[in-house]
ChimeraX commands (.cxc) that place a marker at each C-alpha (Angstrom):
marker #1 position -15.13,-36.92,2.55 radius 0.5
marker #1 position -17.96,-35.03,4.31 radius 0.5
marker #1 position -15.80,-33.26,6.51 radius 0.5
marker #1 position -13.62,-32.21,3.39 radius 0.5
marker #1 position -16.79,-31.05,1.69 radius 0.5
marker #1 position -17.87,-29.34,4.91 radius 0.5
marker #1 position -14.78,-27.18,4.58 radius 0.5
marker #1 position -15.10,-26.96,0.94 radius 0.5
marker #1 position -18.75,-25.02,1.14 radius 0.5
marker #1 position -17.54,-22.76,4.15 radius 0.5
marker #1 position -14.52,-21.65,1.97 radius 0.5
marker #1 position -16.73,-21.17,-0.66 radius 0.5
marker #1 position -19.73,-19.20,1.13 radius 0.5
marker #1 position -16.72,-16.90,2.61 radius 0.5
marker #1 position -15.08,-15.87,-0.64 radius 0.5
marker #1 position -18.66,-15.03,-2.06 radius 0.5
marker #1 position -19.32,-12.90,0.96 radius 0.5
marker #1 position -16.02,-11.69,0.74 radius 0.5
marker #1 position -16.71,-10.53,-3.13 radius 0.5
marker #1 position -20.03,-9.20,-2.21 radius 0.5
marker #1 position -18.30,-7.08,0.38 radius 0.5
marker #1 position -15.49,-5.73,-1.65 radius 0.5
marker #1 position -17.53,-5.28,-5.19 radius 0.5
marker #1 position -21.18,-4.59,-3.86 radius 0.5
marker #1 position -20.26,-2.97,-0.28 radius 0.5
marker #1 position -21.94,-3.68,3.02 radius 0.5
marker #1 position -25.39,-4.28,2.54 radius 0.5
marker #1 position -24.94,-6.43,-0.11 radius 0.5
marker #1 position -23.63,-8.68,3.01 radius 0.5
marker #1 position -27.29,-10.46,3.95 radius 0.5
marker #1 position -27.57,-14.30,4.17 radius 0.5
marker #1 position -29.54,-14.59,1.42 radius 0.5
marker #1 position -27.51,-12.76,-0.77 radius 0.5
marker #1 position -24.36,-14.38,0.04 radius 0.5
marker #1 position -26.06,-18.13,-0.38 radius 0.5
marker #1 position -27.38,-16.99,-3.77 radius 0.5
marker #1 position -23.71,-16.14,-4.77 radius 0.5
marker #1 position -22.48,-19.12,-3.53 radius 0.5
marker #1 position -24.79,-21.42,-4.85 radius 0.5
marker #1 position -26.10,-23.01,-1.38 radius 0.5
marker #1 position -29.19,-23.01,0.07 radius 0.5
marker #1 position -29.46,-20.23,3.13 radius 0.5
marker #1 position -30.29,-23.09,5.42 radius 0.5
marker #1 position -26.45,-23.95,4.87 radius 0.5
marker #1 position -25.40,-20.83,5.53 radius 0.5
marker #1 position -26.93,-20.50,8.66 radius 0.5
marker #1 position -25.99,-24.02,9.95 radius 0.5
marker #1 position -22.35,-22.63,9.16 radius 0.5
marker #1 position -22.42,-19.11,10.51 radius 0.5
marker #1 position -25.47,-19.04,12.46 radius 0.5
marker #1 position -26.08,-15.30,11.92 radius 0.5
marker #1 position -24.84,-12.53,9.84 radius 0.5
marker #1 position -22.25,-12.12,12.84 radius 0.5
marker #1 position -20.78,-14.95,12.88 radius 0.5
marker #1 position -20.41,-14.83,8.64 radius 0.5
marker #1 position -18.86,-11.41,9.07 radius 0.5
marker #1 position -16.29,-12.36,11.93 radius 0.5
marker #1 position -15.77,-15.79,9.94 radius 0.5
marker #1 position -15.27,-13.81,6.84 radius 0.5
marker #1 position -12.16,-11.77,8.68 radius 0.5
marker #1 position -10.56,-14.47,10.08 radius 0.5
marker #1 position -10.74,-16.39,6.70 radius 0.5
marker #1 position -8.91,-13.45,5.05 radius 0.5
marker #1 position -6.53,-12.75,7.62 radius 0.5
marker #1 position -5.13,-16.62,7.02 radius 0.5
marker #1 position -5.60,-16.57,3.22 radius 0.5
marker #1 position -3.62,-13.09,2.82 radius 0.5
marker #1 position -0.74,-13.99,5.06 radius 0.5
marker #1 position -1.50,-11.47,7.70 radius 0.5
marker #1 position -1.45,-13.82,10.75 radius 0.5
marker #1 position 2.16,-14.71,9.55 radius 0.5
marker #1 position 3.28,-11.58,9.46 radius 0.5
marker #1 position 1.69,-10.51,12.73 radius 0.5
marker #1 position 3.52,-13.13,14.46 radius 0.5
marker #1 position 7.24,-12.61,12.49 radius 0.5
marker #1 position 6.99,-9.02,14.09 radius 0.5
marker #1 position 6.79,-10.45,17.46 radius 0.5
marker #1 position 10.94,-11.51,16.67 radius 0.5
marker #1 position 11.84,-8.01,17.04 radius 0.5
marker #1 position 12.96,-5.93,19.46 radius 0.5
marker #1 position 10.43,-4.08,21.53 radius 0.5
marker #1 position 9.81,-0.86,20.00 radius 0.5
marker #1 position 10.44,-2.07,16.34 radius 0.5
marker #1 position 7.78,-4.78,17.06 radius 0.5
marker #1 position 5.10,-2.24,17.92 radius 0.5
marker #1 position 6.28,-0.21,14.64 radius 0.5
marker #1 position 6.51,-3.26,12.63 radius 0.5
marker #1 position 2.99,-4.23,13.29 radius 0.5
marker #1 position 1.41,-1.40,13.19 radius 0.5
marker #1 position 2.94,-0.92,9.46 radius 0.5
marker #1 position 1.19,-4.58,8.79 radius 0.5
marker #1 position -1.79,-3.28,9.86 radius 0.5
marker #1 position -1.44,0.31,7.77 radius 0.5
marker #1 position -0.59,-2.45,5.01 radius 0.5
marker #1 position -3.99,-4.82,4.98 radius 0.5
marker #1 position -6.58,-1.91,5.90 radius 0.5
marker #1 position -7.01,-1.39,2.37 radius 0.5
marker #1 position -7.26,-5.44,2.33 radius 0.5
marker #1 position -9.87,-5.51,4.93 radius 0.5
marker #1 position -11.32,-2.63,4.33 radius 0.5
marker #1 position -15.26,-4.30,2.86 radius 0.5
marker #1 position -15.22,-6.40,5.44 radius 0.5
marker #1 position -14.58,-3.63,8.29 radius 0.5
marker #1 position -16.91,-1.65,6.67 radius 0.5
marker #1 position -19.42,-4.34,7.11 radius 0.5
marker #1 position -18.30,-4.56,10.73 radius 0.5
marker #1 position -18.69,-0.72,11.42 radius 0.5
marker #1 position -22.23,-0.27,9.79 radius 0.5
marker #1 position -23.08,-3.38,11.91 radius 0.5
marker #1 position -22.03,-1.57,14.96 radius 0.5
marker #1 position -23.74,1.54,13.75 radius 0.5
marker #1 position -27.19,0.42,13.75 radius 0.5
marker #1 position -26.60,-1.91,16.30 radius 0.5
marker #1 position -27.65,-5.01,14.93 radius 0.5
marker #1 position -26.62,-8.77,15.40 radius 0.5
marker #1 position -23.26,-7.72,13.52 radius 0.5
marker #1 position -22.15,-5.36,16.40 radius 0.5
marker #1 position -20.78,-8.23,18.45 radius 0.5
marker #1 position -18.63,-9.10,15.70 radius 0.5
marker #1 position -17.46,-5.71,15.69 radius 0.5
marker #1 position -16.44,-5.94,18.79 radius 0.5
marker #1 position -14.91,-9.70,18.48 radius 0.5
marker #1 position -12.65,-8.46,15.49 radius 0.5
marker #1 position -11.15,-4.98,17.04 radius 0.5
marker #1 position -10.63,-6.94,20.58 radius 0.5
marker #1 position -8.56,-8.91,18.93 radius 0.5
marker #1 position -6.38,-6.01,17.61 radius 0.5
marker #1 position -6.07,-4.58,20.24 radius 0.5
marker #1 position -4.77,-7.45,21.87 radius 0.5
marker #1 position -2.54,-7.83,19.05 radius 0.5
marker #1 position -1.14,-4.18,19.78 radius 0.5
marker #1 position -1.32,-4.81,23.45 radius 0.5
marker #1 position 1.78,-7.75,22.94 radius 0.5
marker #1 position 4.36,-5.47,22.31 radius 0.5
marker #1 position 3.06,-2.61,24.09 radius 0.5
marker #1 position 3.71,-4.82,26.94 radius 0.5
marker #1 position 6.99,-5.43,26.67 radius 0.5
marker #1 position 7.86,-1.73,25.13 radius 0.5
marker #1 position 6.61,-1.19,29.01 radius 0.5
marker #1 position 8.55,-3.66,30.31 radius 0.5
marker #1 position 11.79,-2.38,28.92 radius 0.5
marker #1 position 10.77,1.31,30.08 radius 0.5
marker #1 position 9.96,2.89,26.98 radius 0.5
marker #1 position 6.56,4.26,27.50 radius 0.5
marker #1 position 6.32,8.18,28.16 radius 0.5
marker #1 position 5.58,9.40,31.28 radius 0.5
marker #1 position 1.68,8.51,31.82 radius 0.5
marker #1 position 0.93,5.83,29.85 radius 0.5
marker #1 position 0.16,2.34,31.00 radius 0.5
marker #1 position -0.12,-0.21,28.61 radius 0.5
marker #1 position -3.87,-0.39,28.66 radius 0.5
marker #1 position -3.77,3.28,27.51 radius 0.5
marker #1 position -1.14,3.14,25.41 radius 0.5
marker #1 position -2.64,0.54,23.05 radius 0.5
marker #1 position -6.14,2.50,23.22 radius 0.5
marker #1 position -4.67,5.29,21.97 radius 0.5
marker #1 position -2.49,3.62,19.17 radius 0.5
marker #1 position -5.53,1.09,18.28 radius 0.5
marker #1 position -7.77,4.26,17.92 radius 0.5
marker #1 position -4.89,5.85,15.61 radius 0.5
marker #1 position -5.50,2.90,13.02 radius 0.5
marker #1 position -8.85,2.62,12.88 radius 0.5
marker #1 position -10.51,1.72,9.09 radius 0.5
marker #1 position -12.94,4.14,9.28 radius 0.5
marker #1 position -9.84,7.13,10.07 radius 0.5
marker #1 position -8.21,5.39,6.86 radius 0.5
marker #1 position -11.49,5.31,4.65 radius 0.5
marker #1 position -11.67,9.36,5.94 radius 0.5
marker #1 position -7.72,10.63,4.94 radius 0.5
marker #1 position -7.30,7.99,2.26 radius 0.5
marker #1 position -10.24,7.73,0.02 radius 0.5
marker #1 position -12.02,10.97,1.27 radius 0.5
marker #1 position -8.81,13.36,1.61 radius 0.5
marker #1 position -7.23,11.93,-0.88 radius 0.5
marker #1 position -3.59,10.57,1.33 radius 0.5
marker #1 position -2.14,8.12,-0.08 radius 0.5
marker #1 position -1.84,4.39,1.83 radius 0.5
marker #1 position 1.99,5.33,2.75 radius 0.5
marker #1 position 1.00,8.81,3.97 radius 0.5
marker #1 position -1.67,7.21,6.26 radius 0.5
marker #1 position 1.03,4.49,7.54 radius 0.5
marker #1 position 3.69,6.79,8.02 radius 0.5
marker #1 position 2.09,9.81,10.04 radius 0.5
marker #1 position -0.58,7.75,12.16 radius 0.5
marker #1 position 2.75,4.92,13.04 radius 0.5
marker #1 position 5.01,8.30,14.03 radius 0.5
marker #1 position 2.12,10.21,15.63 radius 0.5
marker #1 position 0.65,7.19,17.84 radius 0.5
marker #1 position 4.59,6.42,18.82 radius 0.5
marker #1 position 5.61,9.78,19.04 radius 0.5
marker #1 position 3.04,10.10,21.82 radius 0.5
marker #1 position 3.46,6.73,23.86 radius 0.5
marker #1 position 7.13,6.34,23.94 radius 0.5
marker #1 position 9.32,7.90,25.81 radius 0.5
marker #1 position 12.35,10.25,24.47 radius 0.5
marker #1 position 15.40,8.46,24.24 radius 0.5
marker link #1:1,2 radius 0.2
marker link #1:2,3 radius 0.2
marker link #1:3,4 radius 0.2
marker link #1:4,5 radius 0.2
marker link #1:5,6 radius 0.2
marker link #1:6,7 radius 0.2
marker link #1:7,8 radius 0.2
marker link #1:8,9 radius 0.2
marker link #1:9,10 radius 0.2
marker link #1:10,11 radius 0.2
marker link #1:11,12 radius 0.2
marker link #1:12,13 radius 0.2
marker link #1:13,14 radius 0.2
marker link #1:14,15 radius 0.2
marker link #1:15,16 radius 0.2
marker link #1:16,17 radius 0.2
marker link #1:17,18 radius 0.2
marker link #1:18,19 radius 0.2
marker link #1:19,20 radius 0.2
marker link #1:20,21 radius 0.2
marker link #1:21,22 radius 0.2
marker link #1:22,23 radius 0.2
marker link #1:23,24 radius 0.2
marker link #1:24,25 radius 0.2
marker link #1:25,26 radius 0.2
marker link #1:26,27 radius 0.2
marker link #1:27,28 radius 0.2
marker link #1:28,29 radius 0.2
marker link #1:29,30 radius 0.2
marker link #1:30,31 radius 0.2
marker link #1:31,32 radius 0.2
marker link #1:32,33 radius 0.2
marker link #1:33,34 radius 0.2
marker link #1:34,35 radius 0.2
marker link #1:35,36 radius 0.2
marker link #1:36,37 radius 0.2
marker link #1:37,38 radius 0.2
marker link #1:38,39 radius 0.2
marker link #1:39,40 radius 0.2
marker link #1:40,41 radius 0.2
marker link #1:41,42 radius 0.2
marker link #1:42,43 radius 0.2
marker link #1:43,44 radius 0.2
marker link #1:44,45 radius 0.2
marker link #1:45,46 radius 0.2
marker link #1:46,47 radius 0.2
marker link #1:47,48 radius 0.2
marker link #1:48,49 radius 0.2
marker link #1:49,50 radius 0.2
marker link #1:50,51 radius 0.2
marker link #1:51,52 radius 0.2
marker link #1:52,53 radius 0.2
marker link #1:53,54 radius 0.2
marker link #1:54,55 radius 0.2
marker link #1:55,56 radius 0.2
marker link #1:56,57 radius 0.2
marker link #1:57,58 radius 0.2
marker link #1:58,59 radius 0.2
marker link #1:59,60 radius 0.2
marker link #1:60,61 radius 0.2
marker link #1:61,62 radius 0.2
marker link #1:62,63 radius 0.2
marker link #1:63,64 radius 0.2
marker link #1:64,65 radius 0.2
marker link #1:65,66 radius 0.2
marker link #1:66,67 radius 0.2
marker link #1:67,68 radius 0.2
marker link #1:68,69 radius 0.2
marker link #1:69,70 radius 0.2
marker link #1:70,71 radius 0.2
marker link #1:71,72 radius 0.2
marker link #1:72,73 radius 0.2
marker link #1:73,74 radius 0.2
marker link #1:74,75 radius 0.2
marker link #1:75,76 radius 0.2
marker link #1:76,77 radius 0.2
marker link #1:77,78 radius 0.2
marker link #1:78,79 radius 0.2
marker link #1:79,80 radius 0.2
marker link #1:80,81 radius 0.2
marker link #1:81,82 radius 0.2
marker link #1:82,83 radius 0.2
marker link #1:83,84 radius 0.2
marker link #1:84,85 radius 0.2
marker link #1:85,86 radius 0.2
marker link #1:86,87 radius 0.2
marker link #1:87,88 radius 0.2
marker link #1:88,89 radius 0.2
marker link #1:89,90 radius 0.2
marker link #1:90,91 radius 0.2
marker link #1:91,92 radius 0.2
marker link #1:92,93 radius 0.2
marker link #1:93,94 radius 0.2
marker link #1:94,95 radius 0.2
marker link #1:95,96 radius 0.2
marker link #1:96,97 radius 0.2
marker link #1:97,98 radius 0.2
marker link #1:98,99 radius 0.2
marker link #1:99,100 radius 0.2
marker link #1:100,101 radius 0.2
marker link #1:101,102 radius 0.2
marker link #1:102,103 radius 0.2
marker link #1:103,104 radius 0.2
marker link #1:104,105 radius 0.2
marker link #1:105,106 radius 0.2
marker link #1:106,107 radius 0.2
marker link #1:107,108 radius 0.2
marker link #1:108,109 radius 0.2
marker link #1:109,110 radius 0.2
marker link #1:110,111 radius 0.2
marker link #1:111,112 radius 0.2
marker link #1:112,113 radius 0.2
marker link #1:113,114 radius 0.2
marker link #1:114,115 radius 0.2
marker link #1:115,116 radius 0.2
marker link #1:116,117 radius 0.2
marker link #1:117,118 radius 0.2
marker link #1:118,119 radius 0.2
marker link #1:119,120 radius 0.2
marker link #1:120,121 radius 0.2
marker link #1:121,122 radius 0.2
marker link #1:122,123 radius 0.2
marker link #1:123,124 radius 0.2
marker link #1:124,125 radius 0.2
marker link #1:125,126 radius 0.2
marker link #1:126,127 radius 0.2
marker link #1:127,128 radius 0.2
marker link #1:128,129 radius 0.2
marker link #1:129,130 radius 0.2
marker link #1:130,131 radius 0.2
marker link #1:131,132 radius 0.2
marker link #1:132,133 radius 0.2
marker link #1:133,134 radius 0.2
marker link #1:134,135 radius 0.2
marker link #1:135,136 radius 0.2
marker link #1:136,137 radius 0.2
marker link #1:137,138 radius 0.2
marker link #1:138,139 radius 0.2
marker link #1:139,140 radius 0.2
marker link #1:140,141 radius 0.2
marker link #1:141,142 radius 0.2
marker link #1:142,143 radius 0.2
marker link #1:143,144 radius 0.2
marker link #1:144,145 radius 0.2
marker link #1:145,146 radius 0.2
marker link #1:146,147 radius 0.2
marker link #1:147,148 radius 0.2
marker link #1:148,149 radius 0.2
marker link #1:149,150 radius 0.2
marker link #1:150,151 radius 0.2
marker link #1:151,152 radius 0.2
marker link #1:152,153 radius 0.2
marker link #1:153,154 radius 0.2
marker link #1:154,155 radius 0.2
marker link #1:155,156 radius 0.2
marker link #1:156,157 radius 0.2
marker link #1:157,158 radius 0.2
marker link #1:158,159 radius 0.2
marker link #1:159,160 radius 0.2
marker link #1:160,161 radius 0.2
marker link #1:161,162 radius 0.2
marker link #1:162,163 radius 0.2
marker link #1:163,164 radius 0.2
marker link #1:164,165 radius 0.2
marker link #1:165,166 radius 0.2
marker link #1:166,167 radius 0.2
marker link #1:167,168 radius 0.2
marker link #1:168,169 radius 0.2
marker link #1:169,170 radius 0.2
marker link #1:170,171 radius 0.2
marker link #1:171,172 radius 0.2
marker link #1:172,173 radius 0.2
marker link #1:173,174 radius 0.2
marker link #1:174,175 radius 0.2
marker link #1:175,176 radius 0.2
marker link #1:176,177 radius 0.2
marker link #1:177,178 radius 0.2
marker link #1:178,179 radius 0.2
marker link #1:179,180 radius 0.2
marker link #1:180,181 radius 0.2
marker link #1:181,182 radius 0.2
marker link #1:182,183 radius 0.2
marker link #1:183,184 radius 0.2
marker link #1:184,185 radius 0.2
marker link #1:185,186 radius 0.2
marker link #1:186,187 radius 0.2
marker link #1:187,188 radius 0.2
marker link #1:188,189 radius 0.2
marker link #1:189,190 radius 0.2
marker link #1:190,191 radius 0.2
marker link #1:191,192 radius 0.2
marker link #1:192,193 radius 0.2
marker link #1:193,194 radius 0.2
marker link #1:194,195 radius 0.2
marker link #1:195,196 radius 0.2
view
């Protein structure tokens, strides 16, 4: 029963902090504000999530399960090489706008350096290591351009689908979601792979 409860509260502390996020923006993501919503004492926050980095890394990885994304991460990994790296970076295009409060939490945390930083960090590691799966094995079956190694190859499309290059072209510039997908998937791969 207590470990059922356990999970319970955390699911509950991460969807307040997850509505903070999306309906209050960043700084509305503080421990205190997110036990207040959630209707726990801080001290269970923090023996949760430990810091506001752990919270915001926690609240990612909750929303990446919840929304389906890990699934569809892994059904691109079925395809062949080059529509694998497509495929996924389309998912990702897809769930920016998803993530979006959260990563924005995540990049003002690595902004002004504080304890959020490292989960920064922790969360765009891991895409890139997401990219870097079928990056490999576009390299593998020779379809990189001339140049590129598959550590450069994913920094350069990871960089291309960045939230904050999103946030500028879509809800600065005024592009829509699918004009974002299409021309950062085609520029990224029209740079990395190699003519056939």
């Amino acid at each position: 029963m207590s470990t059922q409860l356990s999970a319970d509260t955390r699911a509950r502390i991460l969807e307040a902090a997850w509505d903070l996020a999306r309906n209050e923006g960043p700084g509305a993501v503080s421990m205190k504000a997110i036990a207040a919503a959630a209707g726990v004492s801080r001290q269970l926050v923090y023996f949760h999530y430990e810091n506001r980095a752990g919270l915001l890394v926690a609240m990612a990885r909750h929303q990446d399960r919840r929304s389906g994304f890990i699934d569809r991460v892994l059904a691109t990994r079925a395809l062949a090489p080059i529509e694998s790296l497509e495929a996924l970076m389309r998912e990702w295009c897809a769930y920016i706008p998803e993530i979006l409060p959260v990563a924005r939490a995540l990049e003002a945390a690595l902004t002004t350096g504080d304890e959020g930083s490292s989960a920064w960090r922790d969360r765009f590691d891991d895409l890139w290591r997401a990219f870097r799966i079928p990056v490999e094995r576009v390299a593998a079956d020779g379809g990189l351009a001339e140049g590129w190694t598959p550590d450069t190859a994913t920094d350069w499309i990871w960089a291309q689908v960045q939230p904050a290059s999103y946030e500028h072209l879509v809800e600065v510039r005024g592009w829509t979601q699918e004009q974002f997908a299409e021309r950062a998937t085609a520029a990224a791969l029209g740079a990395v792979l190699a003519k056939r």
